[in-house]
C-alpha positions as CSV (number, residue, x, y, z in Angstrom):
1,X,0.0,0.0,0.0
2,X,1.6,3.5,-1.0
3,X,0.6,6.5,1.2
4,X,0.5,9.2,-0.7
5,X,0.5,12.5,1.4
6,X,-0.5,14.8,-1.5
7,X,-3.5,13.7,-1.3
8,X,-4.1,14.6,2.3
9,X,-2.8,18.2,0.8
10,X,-5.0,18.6,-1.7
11,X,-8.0,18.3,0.4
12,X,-6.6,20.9,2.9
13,X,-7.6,24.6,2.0
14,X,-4.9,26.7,2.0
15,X,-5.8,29.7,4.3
16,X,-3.4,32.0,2.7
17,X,-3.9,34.8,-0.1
18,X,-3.1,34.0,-3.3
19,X,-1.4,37.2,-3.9
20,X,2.1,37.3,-3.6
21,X,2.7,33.9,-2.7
22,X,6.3,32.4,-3.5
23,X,5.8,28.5,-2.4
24,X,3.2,25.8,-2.8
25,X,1.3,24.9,0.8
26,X,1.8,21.6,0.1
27,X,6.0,22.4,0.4
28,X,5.5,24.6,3.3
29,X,3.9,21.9,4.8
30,X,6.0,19.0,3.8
31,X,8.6,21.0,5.6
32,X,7.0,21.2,8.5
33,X,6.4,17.8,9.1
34,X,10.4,17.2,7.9
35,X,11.0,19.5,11.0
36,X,8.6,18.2,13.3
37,X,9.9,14.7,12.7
38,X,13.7,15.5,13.1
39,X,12.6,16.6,16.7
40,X,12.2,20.6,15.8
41,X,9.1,22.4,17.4
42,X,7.7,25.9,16.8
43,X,8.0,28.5,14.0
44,X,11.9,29.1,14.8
45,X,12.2,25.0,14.5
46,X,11.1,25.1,11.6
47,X,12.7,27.7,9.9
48,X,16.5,26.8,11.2
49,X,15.7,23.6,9.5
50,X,14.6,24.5,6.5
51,X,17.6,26.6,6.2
52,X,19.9,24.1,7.7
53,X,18.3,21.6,4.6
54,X,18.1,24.3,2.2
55,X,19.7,23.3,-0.5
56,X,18.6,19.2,-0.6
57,X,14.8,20.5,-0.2
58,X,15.8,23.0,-2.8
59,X,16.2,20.0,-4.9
60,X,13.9,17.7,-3.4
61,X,10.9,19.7,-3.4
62,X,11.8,21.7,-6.6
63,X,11.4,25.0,-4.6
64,X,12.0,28.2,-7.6
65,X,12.4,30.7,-4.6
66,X,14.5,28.8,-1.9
67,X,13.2,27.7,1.2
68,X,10.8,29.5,2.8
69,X,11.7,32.2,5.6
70,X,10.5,32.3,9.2
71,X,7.6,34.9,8.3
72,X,6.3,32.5,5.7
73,X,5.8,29.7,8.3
74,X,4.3,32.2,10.5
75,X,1.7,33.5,8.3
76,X,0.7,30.2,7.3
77,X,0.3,29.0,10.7
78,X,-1.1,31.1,12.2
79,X,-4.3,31.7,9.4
80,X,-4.3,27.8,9.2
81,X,-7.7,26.6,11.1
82,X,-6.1,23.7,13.5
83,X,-9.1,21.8,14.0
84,X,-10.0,21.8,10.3
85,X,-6.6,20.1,9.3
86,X,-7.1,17.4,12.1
87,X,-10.4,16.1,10.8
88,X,-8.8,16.3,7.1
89,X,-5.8,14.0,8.6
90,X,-8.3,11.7,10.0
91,X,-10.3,11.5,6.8
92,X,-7.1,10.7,5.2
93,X,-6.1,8.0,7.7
94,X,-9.4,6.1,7.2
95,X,-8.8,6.3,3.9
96,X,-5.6,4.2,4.1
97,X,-6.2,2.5,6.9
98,X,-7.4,-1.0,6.2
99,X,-10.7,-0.9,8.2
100,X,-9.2,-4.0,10.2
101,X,-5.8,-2.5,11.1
102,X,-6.7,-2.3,15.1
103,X,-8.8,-4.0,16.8
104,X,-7.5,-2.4,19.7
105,X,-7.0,1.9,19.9
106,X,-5.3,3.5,23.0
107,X,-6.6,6.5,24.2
108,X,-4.8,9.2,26.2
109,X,-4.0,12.8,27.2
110,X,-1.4,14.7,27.9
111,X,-0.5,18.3,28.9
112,X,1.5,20.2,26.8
113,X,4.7,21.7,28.6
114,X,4.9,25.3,28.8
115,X,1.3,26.2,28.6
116,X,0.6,25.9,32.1
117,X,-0.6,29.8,33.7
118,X,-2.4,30.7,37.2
119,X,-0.1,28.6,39.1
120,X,-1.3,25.8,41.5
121,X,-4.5,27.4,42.1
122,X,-8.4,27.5,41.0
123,X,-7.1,29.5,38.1
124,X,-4.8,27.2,36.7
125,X,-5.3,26.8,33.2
126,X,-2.9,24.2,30.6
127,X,-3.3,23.3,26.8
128,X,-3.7,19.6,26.6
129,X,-4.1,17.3,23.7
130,X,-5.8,13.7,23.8
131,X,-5.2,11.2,21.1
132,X,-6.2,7.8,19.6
133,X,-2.7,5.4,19.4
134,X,-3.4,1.8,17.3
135,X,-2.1,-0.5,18.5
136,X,-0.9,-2.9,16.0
137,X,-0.5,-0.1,13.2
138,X,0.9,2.3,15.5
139,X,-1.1,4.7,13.7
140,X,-2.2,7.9,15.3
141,X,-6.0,7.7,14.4
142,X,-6.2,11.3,15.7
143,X,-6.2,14.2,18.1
144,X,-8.1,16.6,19.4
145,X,-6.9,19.4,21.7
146,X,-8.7,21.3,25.0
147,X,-8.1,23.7,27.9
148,X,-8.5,22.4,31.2
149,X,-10.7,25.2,32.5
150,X,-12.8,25.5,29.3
151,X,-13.2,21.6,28.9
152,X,-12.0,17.9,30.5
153,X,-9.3,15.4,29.8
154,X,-13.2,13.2,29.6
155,X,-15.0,15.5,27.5
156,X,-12.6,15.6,24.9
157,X,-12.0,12.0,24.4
158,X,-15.6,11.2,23.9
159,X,-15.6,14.2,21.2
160,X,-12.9,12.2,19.7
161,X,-14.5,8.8,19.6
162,X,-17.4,11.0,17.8
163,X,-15.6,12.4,15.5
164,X,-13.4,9.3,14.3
165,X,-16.7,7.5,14.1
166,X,-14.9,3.8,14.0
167,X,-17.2,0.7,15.0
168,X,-16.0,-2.5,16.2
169,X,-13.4,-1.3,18.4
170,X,-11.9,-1.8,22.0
171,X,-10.7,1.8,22.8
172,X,-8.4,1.0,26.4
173,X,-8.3,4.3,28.6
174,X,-7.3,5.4,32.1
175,X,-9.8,4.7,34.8
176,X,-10.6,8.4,35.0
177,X,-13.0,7.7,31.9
178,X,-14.5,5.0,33.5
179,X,-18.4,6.7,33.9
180,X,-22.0,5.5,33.3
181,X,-22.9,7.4,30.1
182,X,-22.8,5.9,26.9
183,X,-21.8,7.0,23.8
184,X,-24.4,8.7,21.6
């Protein structure tokens, strides 16, 4: 089976005007997942890697204009809707996903570092992101993210399940998610 990652690209809408623009979405974002998966994080991350690689993604990616600069990451990230690119990447994944891949799907959270504010009182406030792990595959089925004081660890897993709509499956959780209500 060939994954083909354009095709997840196509079917994300480019959030960026079209005037002006010197590189394809689809390279900016190749990049970023290049970066991402050589252990860089954030908009600096991704820019020292791109120049770092400049010349092999030059070649790679057939870039006219070089690698994109730091200002080009950050204005496509930041007009870029988050949660509209996380249901396209789980379309995508069910797409090549063998329907029988897991019968199994882990289910966890975890706080992001750095996002925590309000110290350790009632205020406290921290980013968190939950996410479905296969088992067998390995596969990240998908993720959603949530605020602690807008939203639950709870809350945002069963949104999940929802919105990755699989049937047939033995998600395993922490006890925490162990409650009376069903699934609608």
């Amino acid at each position: 089976m060939q994954y083909e990652l354009q095709e997840f690209f196509d079917s994300v809408h480019d959030p960026r005007r079209k005037q002006g623009q010197r590189h394809l979405f689809y390279n900016i974002l190749t990049i970023i997942i290049m970066a991402i998966l050589s252990g860089h994080q954030g908009l600096r991350g991704f820019s020292r890697f791109a120049q770092a690689n400049a010349e092999e993604l030059t070649l790679a990616l057939r870039l006219k204009h070089g690698v994109p600069s730091y200002s080009t990451f950050q204005a496509m990230l930041t007009e870029l809707d988050d949660q509209m690119l996380s249901a396209q990447f789980i379309q995508w994944v069910k797409s090549i996903v063998p329907s029988d891949a897991d019968r199994f799907i882990a289910l966890d959270g975890k706080s992001i570092r750095s996002t925590t504010n309000g110290g350790n009182t009632k205020l406290q406030n921290f980013v968190a992101l939950v996410n479905a792990f296969g088992h067998q595959s390995g596969l990240v089925y998908g993720m959603q993210s949530y605020e602690n004081n807008k939203s639950g660890e709870a809350q945002a897993l069963r949104d999940l399940i929802v919105k990755l709509g699989l049937r047939g499956i033995v998600f395993t959780m922490d006890a925490l998610h162990t409650q009376n209500n069903r699934l609608g």
